[in-house]
LUMLUMVO-644366 format. One record per residue (C-alpha): residue number from 1; residue in three letters; x, y, z. Coordinates in steps of 0.25 Angstrom, whole numbers, plus 5000, padded with zeros to 4 digits. Layout:
i=NUM | aa=ala | c1=X | c2=Y | c3=Z
...
# end
This chain:
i=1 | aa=unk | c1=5103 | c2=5187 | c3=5238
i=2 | aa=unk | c1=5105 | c2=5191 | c3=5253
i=3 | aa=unk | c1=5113 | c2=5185 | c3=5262
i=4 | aa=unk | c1=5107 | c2=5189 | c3=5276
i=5 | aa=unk | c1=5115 | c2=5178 | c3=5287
i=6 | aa=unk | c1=5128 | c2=5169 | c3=5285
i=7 | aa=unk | c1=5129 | c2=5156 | c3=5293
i=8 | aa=unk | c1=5139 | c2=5160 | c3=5304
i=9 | aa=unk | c1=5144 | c2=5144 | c3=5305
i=10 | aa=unk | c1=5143 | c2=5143 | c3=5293
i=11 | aa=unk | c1=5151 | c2=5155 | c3=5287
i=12 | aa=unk | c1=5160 | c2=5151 | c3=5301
i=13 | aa=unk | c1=5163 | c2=5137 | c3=5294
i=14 | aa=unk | c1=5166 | c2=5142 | c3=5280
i=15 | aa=unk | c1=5175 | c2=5154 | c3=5283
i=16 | aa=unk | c1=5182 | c2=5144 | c3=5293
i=17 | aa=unk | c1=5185 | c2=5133 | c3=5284
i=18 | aa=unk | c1=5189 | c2=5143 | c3=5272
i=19 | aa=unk | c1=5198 | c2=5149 | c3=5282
i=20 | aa=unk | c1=5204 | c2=5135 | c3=5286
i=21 | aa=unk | c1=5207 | c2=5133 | c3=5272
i=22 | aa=unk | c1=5215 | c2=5144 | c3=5272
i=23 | aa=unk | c1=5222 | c2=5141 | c3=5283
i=24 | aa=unk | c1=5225 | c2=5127 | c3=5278
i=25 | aa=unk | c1=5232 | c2=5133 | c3=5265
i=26 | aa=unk | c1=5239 | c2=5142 | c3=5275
i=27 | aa=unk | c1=5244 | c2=5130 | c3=5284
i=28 | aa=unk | c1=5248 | c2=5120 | c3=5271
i=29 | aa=unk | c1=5255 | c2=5135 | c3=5264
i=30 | aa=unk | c1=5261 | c2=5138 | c3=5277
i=31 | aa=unk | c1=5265 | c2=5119 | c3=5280
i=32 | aa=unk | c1=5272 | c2=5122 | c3=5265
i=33 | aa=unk | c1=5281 | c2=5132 | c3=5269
i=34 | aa=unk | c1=5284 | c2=5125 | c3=5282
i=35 | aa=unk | c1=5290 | c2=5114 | c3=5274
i=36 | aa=unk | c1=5297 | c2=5121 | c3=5264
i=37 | aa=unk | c1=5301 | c2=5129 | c3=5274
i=38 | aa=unk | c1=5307 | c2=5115 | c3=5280
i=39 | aa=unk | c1=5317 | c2=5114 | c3=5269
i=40 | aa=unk | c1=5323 | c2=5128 | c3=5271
i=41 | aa=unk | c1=5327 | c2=5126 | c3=5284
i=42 | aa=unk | c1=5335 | c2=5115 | c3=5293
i=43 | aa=unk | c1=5328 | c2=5102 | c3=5296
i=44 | aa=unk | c1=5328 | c2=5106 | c3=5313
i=45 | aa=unk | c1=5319 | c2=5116 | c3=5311
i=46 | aa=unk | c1=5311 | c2=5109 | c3=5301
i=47 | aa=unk | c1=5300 | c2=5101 | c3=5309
i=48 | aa=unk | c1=5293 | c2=5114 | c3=5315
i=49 | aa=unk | c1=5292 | c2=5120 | c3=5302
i=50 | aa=unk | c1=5283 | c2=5108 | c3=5298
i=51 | aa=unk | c1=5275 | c2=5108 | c3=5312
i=52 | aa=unk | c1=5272 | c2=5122 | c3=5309
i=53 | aa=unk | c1=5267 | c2=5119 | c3=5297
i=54 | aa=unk | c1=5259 | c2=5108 | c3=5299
i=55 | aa=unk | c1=5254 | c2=5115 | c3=5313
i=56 | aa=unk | c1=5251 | c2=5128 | c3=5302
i=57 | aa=unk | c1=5243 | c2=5119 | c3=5292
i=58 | aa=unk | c1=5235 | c2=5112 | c3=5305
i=59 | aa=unk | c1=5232 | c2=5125 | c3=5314
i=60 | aa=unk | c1=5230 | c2=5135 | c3=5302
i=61 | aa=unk | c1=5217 | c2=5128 | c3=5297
i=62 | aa=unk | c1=5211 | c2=5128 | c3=5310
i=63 | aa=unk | c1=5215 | c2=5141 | c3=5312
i=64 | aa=unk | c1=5209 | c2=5148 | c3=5300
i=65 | aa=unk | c1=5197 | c2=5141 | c3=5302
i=66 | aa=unk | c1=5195 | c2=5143 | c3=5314
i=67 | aa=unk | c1=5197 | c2=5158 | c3=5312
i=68 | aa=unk | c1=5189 | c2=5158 | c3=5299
i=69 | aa=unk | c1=5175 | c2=5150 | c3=5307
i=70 | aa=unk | c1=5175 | c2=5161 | c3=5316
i=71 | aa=unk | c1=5179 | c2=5174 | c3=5308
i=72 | aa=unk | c1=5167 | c2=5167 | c3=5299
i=73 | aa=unk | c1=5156 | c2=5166 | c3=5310
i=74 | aa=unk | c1=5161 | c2=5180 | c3=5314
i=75 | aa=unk | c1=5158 | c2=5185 | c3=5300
i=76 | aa=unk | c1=5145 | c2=5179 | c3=5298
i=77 | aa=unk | c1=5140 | c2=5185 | c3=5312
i=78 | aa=unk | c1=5144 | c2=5197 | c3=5306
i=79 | aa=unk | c1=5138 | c2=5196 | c3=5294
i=80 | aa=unk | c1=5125 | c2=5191 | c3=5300
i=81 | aa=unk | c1=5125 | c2=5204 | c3=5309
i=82 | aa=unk | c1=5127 | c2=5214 | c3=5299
i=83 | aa=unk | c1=5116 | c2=5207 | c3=5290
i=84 | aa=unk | c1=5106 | c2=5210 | c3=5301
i=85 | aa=unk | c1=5110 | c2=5225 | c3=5299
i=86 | aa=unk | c1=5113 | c2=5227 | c3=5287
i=87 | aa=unk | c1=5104 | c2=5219 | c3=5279
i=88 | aa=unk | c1=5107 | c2=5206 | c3=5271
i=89 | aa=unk | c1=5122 | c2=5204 | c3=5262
i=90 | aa=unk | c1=5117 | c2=5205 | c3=5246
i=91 | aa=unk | c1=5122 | c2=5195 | c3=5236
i=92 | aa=unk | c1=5119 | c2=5196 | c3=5222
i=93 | aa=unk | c1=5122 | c2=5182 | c3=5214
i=94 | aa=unk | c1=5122 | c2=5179 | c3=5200
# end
């Protein structure tokens, strides 16, 4: 089997949304520690912990994600630039 093209969108749109999955984990790890890190420390100081956190677990997502959409599209343009020199990508599948 020969893969000679990726959809860019398309590629764009996976890599993105795996990548704001990531991010998501990374925000809820990072929201987790935020809290606990709450009872470590005097109650003044408290209430921007938590905005932090839940700033992390809101922006993070739609960071990574935005980042991973384009870092994908990137990649698939390449790919799609060095097929037409190169020749198509092999796969062997069982």
């Amino acid at each position: 089997m020969k893969i000679n093209k990726i959809g860019v969108l398309s590629l764009g749109k996976i890599v993105g949304f795996i990548m704001g999955f990531f991010g998501l984990l990374i925000g809820l790890v990072i929201l987790v520690l935020s809290i606990l890190g709450v009872n470590l420390i005097q109650l003044g100081t408290a209430v921007p912990l938590i905005l932090v956190g839940i700033f992390v677990v809101v922006v993070l997502p739609l960071f990574y994600g935005t980042c991973g959409f384009i870092f994908g599209v990137i990649t698939a343009s390449i790919f799609n630039l060095a097929t037409v020199w190169m020749g198509a990508l092999e796969l062997e599948m069982k």
